[in-house]
Backbone as CSV, one residue per row, in Angstrom:
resi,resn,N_x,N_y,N_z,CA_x,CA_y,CA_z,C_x,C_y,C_z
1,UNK,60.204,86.503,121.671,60.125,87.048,123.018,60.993,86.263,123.983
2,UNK,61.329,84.988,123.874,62.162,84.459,124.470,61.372,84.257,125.927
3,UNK,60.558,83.762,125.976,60.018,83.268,127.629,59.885,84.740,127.921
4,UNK,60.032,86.063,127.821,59.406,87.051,128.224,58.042,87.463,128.348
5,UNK,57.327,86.595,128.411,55.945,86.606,128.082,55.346,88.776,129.052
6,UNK,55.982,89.127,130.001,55.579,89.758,130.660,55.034,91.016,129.470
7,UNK,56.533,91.067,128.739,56.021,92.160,127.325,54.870,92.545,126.775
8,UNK,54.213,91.276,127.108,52.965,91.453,126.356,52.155,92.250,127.286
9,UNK,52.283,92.871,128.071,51.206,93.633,128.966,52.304,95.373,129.555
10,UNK,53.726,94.832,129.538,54.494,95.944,130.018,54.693,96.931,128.601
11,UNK,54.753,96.751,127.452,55.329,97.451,126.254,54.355,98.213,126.162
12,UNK,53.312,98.461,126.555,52.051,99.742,126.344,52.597,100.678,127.318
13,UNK,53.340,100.304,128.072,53.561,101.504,129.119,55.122,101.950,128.968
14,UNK,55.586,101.497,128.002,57.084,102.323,127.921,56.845,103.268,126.347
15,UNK,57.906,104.190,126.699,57.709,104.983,125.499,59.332,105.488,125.192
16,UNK,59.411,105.466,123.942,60.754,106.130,123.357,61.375,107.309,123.820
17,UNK,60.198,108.286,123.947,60.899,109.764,124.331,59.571,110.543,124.860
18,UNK,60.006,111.704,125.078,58.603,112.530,126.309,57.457,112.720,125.517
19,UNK,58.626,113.232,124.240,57.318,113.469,122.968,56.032,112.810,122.525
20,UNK,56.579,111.318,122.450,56.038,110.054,122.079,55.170,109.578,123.518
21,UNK,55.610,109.917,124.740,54.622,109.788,126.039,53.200,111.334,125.924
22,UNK,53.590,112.271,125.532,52.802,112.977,125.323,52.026,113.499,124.834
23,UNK,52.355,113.054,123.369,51.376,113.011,122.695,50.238,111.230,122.558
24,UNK,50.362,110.197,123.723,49.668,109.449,123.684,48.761,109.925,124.457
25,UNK,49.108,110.434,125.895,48.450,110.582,126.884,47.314,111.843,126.206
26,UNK,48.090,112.828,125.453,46.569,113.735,124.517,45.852,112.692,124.673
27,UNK,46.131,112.271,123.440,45.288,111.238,122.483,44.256,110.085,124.120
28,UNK,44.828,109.613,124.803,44.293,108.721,125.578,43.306,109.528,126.259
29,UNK,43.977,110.866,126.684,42.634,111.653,127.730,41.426,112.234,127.093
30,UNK,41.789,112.255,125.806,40.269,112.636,124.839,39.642,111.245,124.116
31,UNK,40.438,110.412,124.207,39.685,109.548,123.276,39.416,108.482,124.469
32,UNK,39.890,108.439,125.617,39.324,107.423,127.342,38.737,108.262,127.686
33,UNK,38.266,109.818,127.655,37.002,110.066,128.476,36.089,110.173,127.583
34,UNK,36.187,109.968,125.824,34.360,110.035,125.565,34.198,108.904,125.681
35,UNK,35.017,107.304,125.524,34.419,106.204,125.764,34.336,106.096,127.192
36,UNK,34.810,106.455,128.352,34.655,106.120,129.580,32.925,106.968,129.979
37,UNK,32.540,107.807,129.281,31.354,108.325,129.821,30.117,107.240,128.749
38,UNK,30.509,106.682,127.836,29.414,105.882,127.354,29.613,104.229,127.981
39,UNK,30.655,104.249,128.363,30.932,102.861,128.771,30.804,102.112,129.995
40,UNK,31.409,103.345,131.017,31.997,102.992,132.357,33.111,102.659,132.087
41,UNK,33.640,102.858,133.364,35.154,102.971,133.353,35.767,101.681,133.411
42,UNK,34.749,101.233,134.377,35.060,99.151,134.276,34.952,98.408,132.686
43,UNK,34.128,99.008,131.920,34.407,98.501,130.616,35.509,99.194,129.758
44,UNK,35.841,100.393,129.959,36.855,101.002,129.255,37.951,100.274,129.524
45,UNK,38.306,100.106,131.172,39.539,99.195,131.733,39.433,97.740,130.999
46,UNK,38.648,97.176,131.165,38.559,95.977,129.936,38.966,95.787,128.531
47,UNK,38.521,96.882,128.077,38.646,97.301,126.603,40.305,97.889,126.548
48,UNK,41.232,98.055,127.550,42.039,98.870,127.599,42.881,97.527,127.857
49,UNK,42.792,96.606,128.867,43.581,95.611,128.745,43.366,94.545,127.573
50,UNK,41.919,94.186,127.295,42.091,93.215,126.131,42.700,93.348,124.717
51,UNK,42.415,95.195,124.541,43.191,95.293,123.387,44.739,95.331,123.205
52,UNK,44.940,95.573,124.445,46.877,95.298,124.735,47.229,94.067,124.590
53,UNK,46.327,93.234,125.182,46.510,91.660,125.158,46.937,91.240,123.759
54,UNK,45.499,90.927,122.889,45.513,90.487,122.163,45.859,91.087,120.859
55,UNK,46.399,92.677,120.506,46.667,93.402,119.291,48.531,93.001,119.659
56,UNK,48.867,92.845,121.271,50.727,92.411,121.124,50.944,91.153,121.322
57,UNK,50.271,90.396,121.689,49.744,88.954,121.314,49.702,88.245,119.950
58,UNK,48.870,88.881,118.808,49.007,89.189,117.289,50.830,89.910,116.969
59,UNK,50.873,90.722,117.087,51.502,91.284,117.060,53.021,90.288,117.309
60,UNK,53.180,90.064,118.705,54.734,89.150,118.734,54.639,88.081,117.886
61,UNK,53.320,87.494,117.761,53.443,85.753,117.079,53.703,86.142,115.583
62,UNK,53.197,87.379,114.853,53.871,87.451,113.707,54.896,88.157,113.649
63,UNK,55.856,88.894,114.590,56.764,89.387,114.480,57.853,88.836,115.887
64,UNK,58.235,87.406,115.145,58.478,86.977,116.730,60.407,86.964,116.865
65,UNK,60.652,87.794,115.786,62.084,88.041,116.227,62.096,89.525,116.666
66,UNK,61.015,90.323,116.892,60.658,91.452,117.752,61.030,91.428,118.932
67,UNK,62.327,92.274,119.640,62.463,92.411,120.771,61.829,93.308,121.397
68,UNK,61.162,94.482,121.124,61.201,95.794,121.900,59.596,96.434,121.036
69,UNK,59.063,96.640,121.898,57.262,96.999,121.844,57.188,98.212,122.617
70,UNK,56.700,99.744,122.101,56.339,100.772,123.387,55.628,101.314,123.090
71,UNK,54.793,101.892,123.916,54.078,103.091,123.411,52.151,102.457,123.795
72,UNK,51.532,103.361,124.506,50.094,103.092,124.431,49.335,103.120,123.447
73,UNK,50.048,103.422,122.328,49.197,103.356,121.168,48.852,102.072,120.485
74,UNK,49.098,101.155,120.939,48.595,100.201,121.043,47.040,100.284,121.267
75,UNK,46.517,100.409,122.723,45.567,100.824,123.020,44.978,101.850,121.901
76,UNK,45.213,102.851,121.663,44.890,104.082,121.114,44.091,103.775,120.121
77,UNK,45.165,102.864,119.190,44.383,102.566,117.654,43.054,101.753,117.782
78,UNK,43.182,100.673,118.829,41.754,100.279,119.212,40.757,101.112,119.598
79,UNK,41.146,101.853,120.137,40.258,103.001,120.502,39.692,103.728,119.407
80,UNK,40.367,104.139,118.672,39.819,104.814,117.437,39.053,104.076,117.132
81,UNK,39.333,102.901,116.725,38.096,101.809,115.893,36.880,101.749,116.703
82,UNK,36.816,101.624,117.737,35.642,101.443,118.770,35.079,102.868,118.640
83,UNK,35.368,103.967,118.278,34.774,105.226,118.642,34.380,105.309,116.897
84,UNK,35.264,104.470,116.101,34.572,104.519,114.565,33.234,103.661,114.290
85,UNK,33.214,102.806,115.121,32.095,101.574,115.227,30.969,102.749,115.490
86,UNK,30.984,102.771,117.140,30.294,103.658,117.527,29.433,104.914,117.108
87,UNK,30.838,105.492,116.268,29.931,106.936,115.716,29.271,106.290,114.005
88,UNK,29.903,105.149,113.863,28.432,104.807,112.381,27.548,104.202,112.838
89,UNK,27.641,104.019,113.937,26.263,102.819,113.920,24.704,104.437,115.105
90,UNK,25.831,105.255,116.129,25.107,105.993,116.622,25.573,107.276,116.473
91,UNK,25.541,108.071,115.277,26.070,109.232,114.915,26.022,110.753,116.020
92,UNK,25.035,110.024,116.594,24.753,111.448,117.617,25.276,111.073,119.182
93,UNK,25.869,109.933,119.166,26.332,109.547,120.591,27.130,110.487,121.105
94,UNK,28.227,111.058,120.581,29.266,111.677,121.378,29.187,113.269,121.152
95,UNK,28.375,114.019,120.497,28.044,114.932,120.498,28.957,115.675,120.492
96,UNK,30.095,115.760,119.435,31.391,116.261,119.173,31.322,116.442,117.648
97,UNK,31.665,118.404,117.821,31.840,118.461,116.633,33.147,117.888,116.016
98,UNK,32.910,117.686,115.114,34.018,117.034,113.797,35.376,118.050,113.519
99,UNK,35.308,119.359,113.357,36.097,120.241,113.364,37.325,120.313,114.276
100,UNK,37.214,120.082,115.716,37.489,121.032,116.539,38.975,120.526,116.397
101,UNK,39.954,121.142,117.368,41.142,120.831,117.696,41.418,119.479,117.803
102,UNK,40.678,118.681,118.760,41.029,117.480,118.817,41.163,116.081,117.945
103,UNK,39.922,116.697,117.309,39.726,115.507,116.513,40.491,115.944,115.064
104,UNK,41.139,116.938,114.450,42.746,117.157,114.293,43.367,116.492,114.605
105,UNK,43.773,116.869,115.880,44.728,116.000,116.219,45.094,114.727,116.373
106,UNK,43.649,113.810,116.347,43.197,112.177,116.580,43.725,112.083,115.094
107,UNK,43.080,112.940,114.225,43.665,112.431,112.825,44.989,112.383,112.065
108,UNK,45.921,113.553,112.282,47.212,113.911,112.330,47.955,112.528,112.892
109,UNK,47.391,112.180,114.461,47.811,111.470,115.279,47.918,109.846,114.198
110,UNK,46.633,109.610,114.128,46.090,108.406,113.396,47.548,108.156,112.382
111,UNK,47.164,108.976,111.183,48.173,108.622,110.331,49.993,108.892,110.317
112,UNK,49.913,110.347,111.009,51.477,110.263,111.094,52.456,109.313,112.116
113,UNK,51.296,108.624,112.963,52.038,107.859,114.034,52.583,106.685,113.344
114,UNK,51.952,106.325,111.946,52.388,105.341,111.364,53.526,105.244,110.908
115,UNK,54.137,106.408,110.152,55.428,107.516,109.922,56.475,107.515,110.537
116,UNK,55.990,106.956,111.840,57.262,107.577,112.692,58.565,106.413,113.074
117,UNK,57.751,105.288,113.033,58.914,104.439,113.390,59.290,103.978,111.996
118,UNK,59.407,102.224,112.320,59.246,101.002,111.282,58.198,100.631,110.436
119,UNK,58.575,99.462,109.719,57.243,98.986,109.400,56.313,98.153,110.230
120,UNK,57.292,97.714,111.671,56.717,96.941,112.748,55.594,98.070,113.054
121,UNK,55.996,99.235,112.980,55.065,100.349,113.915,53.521,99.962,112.919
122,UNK,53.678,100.103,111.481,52.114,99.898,111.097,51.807,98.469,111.047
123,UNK,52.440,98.005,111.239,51.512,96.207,111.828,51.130,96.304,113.240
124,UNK,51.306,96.602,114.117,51.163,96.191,115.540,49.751,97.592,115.589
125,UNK,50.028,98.594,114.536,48.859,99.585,114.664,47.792,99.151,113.754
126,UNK,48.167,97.871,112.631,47.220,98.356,112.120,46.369,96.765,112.762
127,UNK,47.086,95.736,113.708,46.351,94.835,114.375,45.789,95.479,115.573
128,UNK,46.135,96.290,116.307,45.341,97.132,117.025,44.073,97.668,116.557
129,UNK,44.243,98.331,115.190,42.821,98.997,114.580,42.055,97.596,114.880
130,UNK,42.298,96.417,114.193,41.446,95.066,113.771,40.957,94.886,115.054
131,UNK,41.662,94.713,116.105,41.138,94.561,117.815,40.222,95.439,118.154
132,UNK,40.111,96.478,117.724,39.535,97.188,118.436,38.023,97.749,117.286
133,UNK,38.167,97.281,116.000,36.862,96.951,115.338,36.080,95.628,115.750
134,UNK,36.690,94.420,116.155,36.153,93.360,116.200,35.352,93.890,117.724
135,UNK,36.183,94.428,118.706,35.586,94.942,120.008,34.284,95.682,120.019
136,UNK,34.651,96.563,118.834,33.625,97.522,118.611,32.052,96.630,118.255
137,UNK,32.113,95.901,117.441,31.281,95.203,116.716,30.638,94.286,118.281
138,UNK,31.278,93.858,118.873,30.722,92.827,120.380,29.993,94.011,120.954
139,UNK,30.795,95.110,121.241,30.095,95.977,122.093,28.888,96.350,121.285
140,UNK,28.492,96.096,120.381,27.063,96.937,119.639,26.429,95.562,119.795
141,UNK,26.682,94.558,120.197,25.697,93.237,120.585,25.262,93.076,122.191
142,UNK,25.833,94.299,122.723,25.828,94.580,124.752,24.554,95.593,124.976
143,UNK,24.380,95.637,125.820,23.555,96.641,126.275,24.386,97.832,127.315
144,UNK,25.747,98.056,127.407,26.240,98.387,127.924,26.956,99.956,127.303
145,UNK,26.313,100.186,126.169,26.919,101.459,125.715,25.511,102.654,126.513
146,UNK,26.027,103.486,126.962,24.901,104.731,127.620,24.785,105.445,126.561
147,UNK,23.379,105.243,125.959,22.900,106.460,125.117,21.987,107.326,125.473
């Protein structure tokens, strides 16, 4: 990173192309409003910066001739894990069928996003998943999930 330390918080918010901005923001507005209604939004925002933190944090120190980081999916993949925590431990929390369009698309999303770049793309996603299971696992020790 070269003393760029800022990367580590700006690379969630740049994206390659409209495509790659649009299909995060799907993915973010279905998968940030079922955790923002069990969470609050003050813990989602938490959960939204720590996993940026520390999954490109992981992320640069093992890939530290890495110049260039984009895309919220960063966030995203944590997200999945936290909503995977969630739905094994409280199967009836989110009250979403399994079928529908979206959760298609979370899955499509899940694996072909891995596809699309490098092999940097499935390390930095698949330390994101790890961030955002270890998150998951704290949050089931809180009293802060609304059931």
């Amino acid at each position: 990173m070269n003393g760029d330390f800022y990367r580590v918080l700006t690379a969630s918010l740049l994206h390659s192309s409209p495509l790659h901005l649009i299909a995060n923001v799907i993915a973010l507005l279905y998968i940030g409003s079922l955790l923002e209604k069990k969470l609050g939004w003050k813990w989602t925002l938490i959960i939204y910066l720590s996993s940026d933190i520390f999954s490109s944090c992981l992320f640069y120190g093992y890939m530290s001739d890495c110049i260039n980081g984009n895309g919220s999916s960063v966030f995203l993949y944590s997200l999945m894990a936290i909503l995977l925590i969630l739905w094994l431990r409280y199967p009836n929390l989110f009250q979403v069928k399994w079928y529908n369009f979206m959760i298609i698309y979370l899955i499509c999303y899940f694996f072909i996003g891995n596809f699309m770049g490098n092999y940097s793309t499935i390390i930095i996603h698949a330390f994101s998943f790890c961030v955002g299971l270890v998150e998951g696992l704290l949050l089931l020790q809180t009293s802060i999930i609304k059931r």
